[in-house]
C-alpha positions as CSV (number, residue, x, y, z in Angstrom):
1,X,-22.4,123.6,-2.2
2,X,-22.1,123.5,1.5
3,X,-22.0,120.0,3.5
4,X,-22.6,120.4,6.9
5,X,-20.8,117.6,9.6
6,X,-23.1,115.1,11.0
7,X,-26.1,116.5,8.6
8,X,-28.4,113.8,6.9
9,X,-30.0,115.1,3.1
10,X,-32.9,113.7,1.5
11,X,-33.3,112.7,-2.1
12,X,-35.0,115.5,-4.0
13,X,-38.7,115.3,-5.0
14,X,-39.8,114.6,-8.5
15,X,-40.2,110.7,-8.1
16,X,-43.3,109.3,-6.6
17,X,-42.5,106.8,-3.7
18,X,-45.4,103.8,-3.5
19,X,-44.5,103.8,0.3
20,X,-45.2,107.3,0.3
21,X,-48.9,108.1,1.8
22,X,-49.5,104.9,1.5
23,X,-50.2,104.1,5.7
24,X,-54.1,104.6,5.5
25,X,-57.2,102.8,4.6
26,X,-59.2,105.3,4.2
27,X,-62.5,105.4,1.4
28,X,-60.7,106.8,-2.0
29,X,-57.2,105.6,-1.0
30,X,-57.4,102.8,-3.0
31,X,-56.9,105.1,-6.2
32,X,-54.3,107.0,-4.5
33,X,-52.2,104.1,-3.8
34,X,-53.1,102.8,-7.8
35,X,-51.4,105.9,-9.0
36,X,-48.2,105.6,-6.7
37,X,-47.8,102.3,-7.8
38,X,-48.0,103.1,-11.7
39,X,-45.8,106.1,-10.6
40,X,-43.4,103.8,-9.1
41,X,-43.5,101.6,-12.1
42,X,-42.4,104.1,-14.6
43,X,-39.5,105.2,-12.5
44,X,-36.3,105.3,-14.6
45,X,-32.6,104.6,-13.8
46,X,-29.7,104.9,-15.8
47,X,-29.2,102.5,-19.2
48,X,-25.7,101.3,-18.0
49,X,-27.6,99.1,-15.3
50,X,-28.2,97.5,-18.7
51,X,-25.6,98.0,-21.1
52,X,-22.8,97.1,-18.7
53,X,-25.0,93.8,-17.3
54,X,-24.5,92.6,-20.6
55,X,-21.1,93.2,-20.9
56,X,-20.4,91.8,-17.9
57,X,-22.9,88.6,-18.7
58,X,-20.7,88.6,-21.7
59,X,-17.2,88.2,-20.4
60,X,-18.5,85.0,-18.4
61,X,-21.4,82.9,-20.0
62,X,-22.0,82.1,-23.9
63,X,-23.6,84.8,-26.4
64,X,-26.9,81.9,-25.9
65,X,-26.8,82.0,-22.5
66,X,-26.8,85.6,-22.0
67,X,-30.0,85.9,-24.8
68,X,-31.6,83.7,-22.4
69,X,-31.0,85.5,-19.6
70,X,-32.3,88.9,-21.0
71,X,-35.3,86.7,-22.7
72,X,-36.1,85.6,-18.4
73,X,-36.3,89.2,-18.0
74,X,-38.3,90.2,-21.0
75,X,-35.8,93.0,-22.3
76,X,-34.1,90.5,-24.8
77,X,-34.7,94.0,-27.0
78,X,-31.7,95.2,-25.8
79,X,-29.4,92.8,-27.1
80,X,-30.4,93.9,-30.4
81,X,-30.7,97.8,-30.2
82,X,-28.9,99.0,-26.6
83,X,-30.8,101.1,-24.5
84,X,-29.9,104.9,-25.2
85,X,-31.9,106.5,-22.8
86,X,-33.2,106.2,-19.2
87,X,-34.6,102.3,-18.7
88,X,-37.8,101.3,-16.3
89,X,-36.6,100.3,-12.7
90,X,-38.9,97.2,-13.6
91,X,-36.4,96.2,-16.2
92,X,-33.3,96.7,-14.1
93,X,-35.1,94.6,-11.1
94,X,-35.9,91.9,-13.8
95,X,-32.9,91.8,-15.2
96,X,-30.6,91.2,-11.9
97,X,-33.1,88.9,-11.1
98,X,-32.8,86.8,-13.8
99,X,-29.1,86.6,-13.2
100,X,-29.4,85.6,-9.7
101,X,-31.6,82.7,-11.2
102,X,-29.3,81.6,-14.4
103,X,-25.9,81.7,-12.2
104,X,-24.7,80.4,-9.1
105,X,-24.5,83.0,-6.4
106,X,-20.8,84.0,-6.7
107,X,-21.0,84.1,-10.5
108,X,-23.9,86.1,-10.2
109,X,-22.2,88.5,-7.9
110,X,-19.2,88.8,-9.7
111,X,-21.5,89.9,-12.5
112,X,-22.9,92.1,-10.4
113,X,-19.8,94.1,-9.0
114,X,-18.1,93.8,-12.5
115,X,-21.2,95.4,-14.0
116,X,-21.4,98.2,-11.2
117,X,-17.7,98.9,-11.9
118,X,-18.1,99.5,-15.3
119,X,-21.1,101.7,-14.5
120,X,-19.1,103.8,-11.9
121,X,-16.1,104.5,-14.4
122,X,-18.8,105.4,-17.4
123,X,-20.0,107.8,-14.9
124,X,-16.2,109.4,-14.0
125,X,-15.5,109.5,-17.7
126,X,-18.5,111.0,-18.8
127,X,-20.4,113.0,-16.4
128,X,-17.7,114.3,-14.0
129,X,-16.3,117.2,-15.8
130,X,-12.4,117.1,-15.3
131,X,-12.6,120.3,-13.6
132,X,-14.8,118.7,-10.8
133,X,-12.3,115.9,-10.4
134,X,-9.8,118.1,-10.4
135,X,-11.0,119.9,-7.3
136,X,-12.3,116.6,-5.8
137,X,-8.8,115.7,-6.1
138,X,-7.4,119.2,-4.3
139,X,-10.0,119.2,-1.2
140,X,-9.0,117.3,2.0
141,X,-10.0,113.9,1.5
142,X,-13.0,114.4,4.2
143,X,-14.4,117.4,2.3
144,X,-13.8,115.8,-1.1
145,X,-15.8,113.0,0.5
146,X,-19.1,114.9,1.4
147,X,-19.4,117.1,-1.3
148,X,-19.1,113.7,-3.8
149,X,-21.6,111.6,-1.6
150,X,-23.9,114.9,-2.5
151,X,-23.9,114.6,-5.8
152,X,-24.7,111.5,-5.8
153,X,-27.6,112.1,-3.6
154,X,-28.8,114.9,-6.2
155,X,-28.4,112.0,-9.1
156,X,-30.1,109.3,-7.0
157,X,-32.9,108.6,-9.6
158,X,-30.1,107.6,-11.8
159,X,-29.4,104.4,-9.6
160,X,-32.6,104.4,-7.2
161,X,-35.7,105.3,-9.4
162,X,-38.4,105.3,-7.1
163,X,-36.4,104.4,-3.9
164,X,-36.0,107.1,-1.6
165,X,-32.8,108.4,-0.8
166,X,-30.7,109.7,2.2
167,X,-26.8,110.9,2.6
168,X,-25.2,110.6,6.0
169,X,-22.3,112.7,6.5
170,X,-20.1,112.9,10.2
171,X,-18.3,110.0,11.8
172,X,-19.4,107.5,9.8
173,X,-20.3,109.1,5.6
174,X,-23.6,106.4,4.0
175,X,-26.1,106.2,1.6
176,X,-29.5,104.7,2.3
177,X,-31.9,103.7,0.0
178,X,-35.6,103.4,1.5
179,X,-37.8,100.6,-0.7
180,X,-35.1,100.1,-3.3
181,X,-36.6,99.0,-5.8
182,X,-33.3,96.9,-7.4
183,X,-32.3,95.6,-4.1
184,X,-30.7,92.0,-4.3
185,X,-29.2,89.6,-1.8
186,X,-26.0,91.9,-1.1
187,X,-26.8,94.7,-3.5
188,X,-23.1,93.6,-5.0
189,X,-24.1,96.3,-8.8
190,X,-25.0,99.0,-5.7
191,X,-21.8,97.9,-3.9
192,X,-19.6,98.4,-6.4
193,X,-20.5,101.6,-7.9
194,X,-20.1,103.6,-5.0
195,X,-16.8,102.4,-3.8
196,X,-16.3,102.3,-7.4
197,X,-16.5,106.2,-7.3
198,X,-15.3,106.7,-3.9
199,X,-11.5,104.7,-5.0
200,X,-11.3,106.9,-8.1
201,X,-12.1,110.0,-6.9
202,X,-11.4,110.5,-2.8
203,X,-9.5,107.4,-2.2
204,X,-7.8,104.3,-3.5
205,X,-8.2,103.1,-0.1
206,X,-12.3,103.5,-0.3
207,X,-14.8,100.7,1.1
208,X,-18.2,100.4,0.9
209,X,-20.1,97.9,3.2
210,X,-23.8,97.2,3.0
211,X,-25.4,96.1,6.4
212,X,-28.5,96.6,5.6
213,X,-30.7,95.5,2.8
214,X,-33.9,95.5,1.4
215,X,-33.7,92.2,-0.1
216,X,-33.0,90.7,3.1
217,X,-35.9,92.0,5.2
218,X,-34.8,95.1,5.9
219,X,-36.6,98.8,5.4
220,X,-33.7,100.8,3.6
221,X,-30.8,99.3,2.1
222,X,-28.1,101.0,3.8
223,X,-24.3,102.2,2.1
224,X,-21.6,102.6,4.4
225,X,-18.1,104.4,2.9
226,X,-15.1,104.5,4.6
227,X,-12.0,107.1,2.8
């Protein structure tokens, strides 16, 4: 893998973007832009979005109050039989949603940041090999840096679905996420998976800072990470 300084990388194709194409008015477009939107509708992320929501949901509120929560979203499936494969984006958006509505807004976060934690060290303890951390952990901290933001890129439909993703690297490393389709007030889940990462595998001294968002009016939630 080779990261070039100052070099910006684009999320792979394979998911369908409903912002995509989707500029002109011309006769037949209509179907075109039906079909991106179903496509964008089916997009998966990763079950922990889920699984550790719960957990988190769990730790704070009663067992009621966290079936009610998942019943505002329409997944109150999962309480029964966890998710054991990829989940819609639809569900995830629903699903922070609904927690934004039940709790106040720092509950709600904390939620969020404890949820994207647990997400983040699922992710180190299951699909980083030991032998990748252990040359994550060798590397000068800047390289270390760039080839993990990378991966991540390369994995973005895990945390993304249909959003569109970009990786920054030079002065200043970020992630941006065009039309995220999870995006909340603060992004706190997003927030704290990728310092998450960054803090167990570059840096202890990691921080991620989010001054852009979708849910705020913005195009592209935005990811700064300073190592």
């Amino acid at each position: 893998m080779e990261i070039g300084s100052g070099a910006t990388y684009g999320s792979e194709a394979g998911h369908a973007n409903a912002g995509d194409g989707a500029t002109s008015h011309q006769p037949g477009d209509a179907s075109a832009r039906a079909q991106l939107h179903h496509a964008a509708a089916a997009a998966r992320i990763g079950p922990n979005a889920i699984i550790q929501t719960a957990a988190a949901l769990s730790a704070v509120v009663s067992p009621q109050d966290v079936r009610c929560i998942f019943e505002t979203a329409g997944i109150a499936g999962y309480l029964t039989a966890g998710p054991a494969t990829m989940v819609g984006e639809d569900e995830v958006a629903a699903l922070f949603h609904a927690v934004d509505l039940a709790l106040p807004p720092a509950d709600a976060a904390a939620v969020a940041r404890a949820s994207g934690r647990a997400t983040a060290d699922y992710i180190v303890a299951n699909r980083i090999p030991r032998t990748v951390r252990n040359v994550l952990a060798w590397l000068p901290r800047w390289m270390a840096a760039r080839v993990l933001l990378a991966s991540i890129r390369r994995h973005s439909w895990t945390f993304a679905g249909s959003g569109r993703v970009t990786a920054t690297t030079g002065r200043q490393l970020a992630l941006t996420i065009a039309v995220n389709p999870i995006a909340r007030p603060g992004c706190h889940w997003h927030v704290a998976v990728f310092e998450r990462l960054f803090k167990v595998l570059i840096s202890p001294d990691a921080r991620v800072t989010h001054p852009c968002c979708c849910a705020r009016g913005d195009t592209a939630c935005r990811f700064e990470i300073d190592i």
